[in-house]
Residue frames relative to the residue before (quaternion, step in Angstrom):
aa qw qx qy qz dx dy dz
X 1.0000 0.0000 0.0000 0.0000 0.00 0.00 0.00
X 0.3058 -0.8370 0.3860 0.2384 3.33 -0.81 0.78
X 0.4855 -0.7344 0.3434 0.3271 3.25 -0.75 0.70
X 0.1307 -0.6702 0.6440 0.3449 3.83 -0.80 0.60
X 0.2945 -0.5409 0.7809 0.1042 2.85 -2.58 0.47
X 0.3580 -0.6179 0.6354 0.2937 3.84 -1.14 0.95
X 0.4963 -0.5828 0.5801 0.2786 3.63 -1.36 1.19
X 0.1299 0.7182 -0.6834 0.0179 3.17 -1.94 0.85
X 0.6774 -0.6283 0.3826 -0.0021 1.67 -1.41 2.30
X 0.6031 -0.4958 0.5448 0.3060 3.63 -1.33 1.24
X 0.1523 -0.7753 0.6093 0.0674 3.79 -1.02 1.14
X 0.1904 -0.8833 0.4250 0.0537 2.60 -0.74 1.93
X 0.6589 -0.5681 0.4032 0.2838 3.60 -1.25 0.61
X 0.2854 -0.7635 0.4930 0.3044 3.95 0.01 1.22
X 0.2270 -0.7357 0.6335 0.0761 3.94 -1.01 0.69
X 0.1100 -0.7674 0.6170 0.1351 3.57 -0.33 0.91
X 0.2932 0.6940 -0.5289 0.3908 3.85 1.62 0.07
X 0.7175 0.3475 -0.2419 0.5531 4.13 0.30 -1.40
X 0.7745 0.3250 -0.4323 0.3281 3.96 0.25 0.39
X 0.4412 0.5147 -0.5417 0.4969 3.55 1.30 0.29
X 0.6490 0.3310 -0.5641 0.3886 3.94 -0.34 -0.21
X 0.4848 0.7054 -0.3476 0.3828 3.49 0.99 -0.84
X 0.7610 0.3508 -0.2017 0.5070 3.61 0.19 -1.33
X 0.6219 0.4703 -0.4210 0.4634 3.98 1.27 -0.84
X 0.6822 0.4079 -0.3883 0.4663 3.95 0.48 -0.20
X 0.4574 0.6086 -0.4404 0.4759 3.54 1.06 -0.27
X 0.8094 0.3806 -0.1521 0.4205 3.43 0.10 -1.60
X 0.5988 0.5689 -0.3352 0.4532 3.50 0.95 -0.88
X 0.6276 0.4133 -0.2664 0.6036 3.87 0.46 -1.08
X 0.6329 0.4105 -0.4634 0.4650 4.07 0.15 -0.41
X 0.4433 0.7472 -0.2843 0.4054 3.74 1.07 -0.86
X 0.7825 0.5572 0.0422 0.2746 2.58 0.14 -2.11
X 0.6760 0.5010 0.1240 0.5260 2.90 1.48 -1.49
X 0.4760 0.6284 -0.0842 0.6095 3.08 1.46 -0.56
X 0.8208 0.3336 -0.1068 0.4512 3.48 0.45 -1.78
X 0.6159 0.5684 -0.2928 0.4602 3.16 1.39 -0.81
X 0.5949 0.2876 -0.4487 0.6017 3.80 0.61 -0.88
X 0.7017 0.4584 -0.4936 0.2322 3.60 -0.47 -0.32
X 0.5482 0.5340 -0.3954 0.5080 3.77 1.26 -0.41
X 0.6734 0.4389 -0.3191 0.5021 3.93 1.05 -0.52
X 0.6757 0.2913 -0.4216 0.5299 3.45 0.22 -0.64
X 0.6712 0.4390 -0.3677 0.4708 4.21 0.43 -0.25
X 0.6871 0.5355 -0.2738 0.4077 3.56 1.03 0.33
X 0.7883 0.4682 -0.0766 0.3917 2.54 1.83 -0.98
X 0.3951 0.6377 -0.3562 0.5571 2.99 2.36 -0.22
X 0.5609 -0.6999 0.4283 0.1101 3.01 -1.74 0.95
């Protein structure tokens, strides 16, 4: 009978290089978002 073995997977190396664009599109849209309610509530005052 053959024996099974559970596959393992190739161990990858964590990169904090692929979470800094991450965090710049994060912050940038909060920005963004940000400026925008401020142009309404600064439009909308009398």
């Amino acid at each position: 009978m053959a024996k099974i073995k559970p596959v393992k997977g190739k161990k990858k190396k964590e990169s904090r290089k692929s979470a800094i664009p991450c965090f710049v599109l994060i912050i940038s849209g909060m920005a963004l978002l940000s400026l925008l309610f401020y142009a309404i509530l600064r439009s909308a005052a009398p």
